[in-house]
C-alpha positions in Angstrom: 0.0 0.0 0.0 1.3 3.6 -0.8 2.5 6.2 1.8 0.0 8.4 0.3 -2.9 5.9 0.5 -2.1 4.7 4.4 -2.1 8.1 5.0 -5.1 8.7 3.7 -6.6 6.1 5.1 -5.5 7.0 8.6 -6.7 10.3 8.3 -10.8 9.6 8.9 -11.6 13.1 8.2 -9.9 13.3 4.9 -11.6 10.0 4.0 -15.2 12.0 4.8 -14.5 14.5 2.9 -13.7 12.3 0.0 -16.4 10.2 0.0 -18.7 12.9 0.5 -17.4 14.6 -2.6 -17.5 11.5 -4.7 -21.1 10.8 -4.1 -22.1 14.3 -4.6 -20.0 14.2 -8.2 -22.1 11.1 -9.2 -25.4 12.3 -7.8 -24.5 15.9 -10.5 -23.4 14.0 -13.2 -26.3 11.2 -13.3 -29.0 14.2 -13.2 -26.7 16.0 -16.0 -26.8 12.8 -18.1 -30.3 12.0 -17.5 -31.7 15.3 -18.9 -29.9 15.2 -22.1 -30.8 11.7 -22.8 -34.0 12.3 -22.3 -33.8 15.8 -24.9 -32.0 12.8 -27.2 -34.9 10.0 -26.6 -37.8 12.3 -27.5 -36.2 13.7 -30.5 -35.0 10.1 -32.0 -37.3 7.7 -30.6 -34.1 5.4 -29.9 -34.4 2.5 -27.7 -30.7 2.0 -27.2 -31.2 5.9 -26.0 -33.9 4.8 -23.9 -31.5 1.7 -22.4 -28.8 4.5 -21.3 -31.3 6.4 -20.3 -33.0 4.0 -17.7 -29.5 3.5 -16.4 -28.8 7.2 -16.1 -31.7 7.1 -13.6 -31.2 3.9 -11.9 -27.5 5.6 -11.6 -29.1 8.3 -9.3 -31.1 6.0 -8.1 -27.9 4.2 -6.5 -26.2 7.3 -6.0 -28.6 8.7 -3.8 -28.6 5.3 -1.8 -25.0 5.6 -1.6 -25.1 8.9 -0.6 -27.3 8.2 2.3 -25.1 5.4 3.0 -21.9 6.4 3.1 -22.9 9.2 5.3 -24.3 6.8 7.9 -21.3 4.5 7.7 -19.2 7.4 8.7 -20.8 7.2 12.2 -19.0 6.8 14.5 -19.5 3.9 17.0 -22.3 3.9 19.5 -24.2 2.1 22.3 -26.2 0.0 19.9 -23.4 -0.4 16.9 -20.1 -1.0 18.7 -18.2 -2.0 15.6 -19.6 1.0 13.7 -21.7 1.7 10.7 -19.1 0.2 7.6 -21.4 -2.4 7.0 -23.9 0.6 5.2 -22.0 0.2 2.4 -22.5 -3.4 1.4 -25.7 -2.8 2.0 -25.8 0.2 -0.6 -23.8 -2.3 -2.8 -26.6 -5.0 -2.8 -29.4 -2.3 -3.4 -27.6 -1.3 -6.3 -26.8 -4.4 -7.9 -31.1 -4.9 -7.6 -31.4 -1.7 -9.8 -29.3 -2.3 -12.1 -30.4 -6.2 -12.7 -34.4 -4.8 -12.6 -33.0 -2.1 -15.4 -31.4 -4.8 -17.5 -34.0 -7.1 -17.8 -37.2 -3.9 -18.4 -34.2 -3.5 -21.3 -34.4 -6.9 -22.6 -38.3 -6.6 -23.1 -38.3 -3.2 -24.3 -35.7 -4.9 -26.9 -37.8 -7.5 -28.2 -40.5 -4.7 -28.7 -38.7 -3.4 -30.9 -36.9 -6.0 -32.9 -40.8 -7.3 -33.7 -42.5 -4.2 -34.6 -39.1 -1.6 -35.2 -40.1 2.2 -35.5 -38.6 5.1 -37.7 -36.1 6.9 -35.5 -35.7 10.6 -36.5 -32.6 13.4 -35.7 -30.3 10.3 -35.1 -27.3 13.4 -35.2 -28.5 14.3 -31.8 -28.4 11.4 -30.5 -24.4 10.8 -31.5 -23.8 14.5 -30.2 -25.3 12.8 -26.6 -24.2 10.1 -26.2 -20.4 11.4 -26.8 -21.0 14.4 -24.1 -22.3 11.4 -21.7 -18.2 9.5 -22.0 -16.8 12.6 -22.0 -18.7 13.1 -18.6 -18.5 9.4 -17.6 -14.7 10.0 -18.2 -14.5 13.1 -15.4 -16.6 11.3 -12.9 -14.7 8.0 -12.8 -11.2 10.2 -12.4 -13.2 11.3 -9.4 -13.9 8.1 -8.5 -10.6 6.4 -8.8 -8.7 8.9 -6.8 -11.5 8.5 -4.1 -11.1 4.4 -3.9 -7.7 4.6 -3.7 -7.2 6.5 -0.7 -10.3 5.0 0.5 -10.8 2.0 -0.1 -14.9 2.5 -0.2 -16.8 -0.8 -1.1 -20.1 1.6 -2.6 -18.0 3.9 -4.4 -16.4 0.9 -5.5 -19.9 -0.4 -6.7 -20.8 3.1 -8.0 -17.7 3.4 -9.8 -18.0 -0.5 -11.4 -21.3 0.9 -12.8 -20.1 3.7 -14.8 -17.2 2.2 -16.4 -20.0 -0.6 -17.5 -21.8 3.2 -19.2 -18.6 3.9 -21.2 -19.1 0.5 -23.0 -22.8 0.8 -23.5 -22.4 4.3 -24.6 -20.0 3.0 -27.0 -22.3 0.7 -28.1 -25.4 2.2 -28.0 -22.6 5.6 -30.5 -22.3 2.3 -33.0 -25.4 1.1 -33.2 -26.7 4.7 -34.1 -24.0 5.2 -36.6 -25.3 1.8 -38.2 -28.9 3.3 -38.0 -28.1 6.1 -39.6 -26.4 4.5 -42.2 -29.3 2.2 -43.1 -28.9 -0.8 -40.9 -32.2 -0.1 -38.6 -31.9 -3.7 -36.8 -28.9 -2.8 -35.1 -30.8 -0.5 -32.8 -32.3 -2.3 -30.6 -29.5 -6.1 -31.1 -27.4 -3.3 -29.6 -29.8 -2.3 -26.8 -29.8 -6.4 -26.0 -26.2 -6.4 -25.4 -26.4 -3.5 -23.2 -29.2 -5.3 -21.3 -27.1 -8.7 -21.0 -24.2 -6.9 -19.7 -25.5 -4.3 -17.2 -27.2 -7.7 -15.7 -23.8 -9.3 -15.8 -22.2 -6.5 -13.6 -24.9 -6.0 -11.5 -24.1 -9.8 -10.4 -20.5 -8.5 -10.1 -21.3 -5.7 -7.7 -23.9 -8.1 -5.8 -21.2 -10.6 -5.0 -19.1 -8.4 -3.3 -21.5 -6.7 -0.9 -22.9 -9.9 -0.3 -19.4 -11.2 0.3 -18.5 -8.4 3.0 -22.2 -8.7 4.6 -21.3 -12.7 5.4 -18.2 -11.2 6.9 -15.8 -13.1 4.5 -12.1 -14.0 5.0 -9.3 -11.3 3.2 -8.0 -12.7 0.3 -5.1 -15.5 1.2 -2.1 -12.7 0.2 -3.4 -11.0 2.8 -4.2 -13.3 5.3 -0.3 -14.2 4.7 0.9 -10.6 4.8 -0.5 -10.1 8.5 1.0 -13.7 9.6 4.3 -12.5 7.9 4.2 -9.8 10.2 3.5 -11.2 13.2 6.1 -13.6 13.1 8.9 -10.9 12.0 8.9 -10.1 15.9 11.6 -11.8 17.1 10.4 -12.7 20.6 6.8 -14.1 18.8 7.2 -17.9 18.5 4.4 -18.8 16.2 0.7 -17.9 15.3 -2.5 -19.3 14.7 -6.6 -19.1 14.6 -6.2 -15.9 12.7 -9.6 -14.6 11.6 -10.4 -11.5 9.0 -13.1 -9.4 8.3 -13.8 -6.1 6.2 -16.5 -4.0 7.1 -16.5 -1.1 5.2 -13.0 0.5 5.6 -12.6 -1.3 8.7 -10.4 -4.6 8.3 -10.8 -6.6 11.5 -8.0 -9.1 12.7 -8.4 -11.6 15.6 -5.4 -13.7 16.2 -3.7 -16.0 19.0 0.6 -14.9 19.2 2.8 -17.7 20.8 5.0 -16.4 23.6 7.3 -18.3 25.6 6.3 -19.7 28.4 7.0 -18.3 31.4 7.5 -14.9 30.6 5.7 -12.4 32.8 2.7 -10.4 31.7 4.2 -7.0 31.3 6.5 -8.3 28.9 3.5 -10.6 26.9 1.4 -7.2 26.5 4.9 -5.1 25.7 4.9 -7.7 22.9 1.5 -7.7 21.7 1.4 -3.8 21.5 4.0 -3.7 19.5 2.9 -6.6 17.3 -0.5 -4.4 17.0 1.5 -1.1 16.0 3.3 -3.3 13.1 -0.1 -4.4 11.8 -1.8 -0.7 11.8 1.1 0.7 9.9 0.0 -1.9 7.5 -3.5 -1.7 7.7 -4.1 1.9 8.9 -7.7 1.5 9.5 -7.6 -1.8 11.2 -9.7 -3.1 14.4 -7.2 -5.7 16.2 -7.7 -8.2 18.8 -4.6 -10.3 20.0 -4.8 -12.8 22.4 -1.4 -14.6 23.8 -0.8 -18.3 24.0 2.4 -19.9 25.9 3.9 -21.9 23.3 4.3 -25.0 25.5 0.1 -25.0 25.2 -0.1 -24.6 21.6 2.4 -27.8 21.3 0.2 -29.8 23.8 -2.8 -29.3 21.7 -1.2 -30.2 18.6 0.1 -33.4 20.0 -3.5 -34.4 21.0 -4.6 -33.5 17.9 -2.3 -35.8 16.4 -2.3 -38.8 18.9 -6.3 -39.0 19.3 -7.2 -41.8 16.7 
């Protein structure tokens, strides 16, 4: 992780204000791109038009939900939360991911509408001039984006940012299928609005796996799991570790793990250890929640000998 990003990450106020401003960039640009695509849509009669613009609203749709939640997940602890509010933002993740599959399939019919009975589309110009402001918009927001997510490491702007780069594709394809309209192939129109449909469900299934991921509280990724171990055992007076446990919840990475001391050294010198085991991990994992409990050595071998002598 870069100096820059642990910094960031460290800093929780910074980390509001980013997230803050990258949900109120998306909430702007969604309501921007909505209101020329509709202008477009009643001037060409387009359905791929119409496809982009269902998932310009659904995009504020989920922008608004991840404005609320964000916000909330900010919180800090209380009486009735006491490992915070992160968790808001999974949940934001797996509302959007609803959206954006309930978009893709109304897509899909609208589609087949129109490959059985096709209609004349008019001022298809207008449509091109769109469509190329909306990437040139997408383009801005998901700089936004990407300088927010690395220095926070936000699972909904994540999300959020997942379903915009999926817009610069279906823009793309919906600028091709015009061009191919205007030139006399009128099918394409709506084939094109179909493979928007098919992948905008496809990454809605992308962003629903993660959220739902995080919400089961699943393990860090095994480099990970290995990168906190590695540290661990780089103290020299640590002798071994074991029944290490992970979770993220929302910028929060949670670490539960047993250290093995030697056996008879005195307490003072156990929780020495521990803290300064704990400060190696946090310069690691700057926003990290860590429980360490210690285990004499001689007790961990025991057990394993059991474990290996009972039949």
């Amino acid at each position: 992780m870069p100096a820059k990003q642990q910094k960031a990450l460290a800093d929780p106020v910074q980390s509001a204000r980013l997230l803050r401003l990258a949900t109120v960039s998306s909430v702007t640009t969604a309501t921007l791109l909505i209101a020329a695509k509709l202008g477009a849509f009643v001037m060409t009669g387009s359905v791929s038009i119409l496809a982009s613009l269902i998932d310009s609203l659904l995009d504020v749709g989920a922008s608004l939900v991840n404005l609320f939640a964000v916000n909330y997940s900010l919180a800090p602890p209380d009486e009735e939360h006491r490992f915070g509010h992160g968790k808001a933002e999974s949940v934001a993740g797996l509302a959007q991911a609803t959206l954006i599959c309930g978009s893709g399939i109304y897509l899909i019919v609208e589609s087949i509408k129109r490959l059985v009975d096709p209609p004349q589309l008019q001022d298809l110009g207008v449509g091109l001039a769109v469509m190329v402001f909306s990437m040139l918009a997408t383009l801005v927001l998901l700089a936004i984006q990407h300088h927010v997510i690395e220095r926070t490491q936000s699972v909904a702007i994540r999300a959020d940012s997942l379903h915009y780069k999926t817009d610069l594709f279906t823009n793309a394809a919906i600028i091709l299928a015009l061009a191919l309209t205007q030139w006399g192939w009128s099918g394409m129109d709506p084939i094109f609005a179909l493979g928007v449909a098919v992948y905008i469900i496809y990454s809605a299934w992308q962003i629903g796996y993660e959220a739902f991921n995080d919400l089961l509280d699943k393990e860090l990724p095994d480099e990970r799991r290995q990168e906190i171990l590695d540290l661990i055992n780089e103290h020299p007076e640590v002798e071994g570790a074991h029944d290490l446990r992970t979770r993220l919840s929302g910028r929060t990475v949670y670490i539960q793990v047993h250290i093995e001391l030697e056996d008879h050294m005195p307490l003072l010198q156990s929780h020495k250890i521990s803290d300064e085991v704990e400060e190696a991990l946090l310069k690691r994992f700057p926003t990290a929640d860590i429980v360490i409990h210690q285990d004499p050595v001689g007790i961990v071998e025991e057990r394993i000998d059991d474990a290996v002598s009972t039949p």
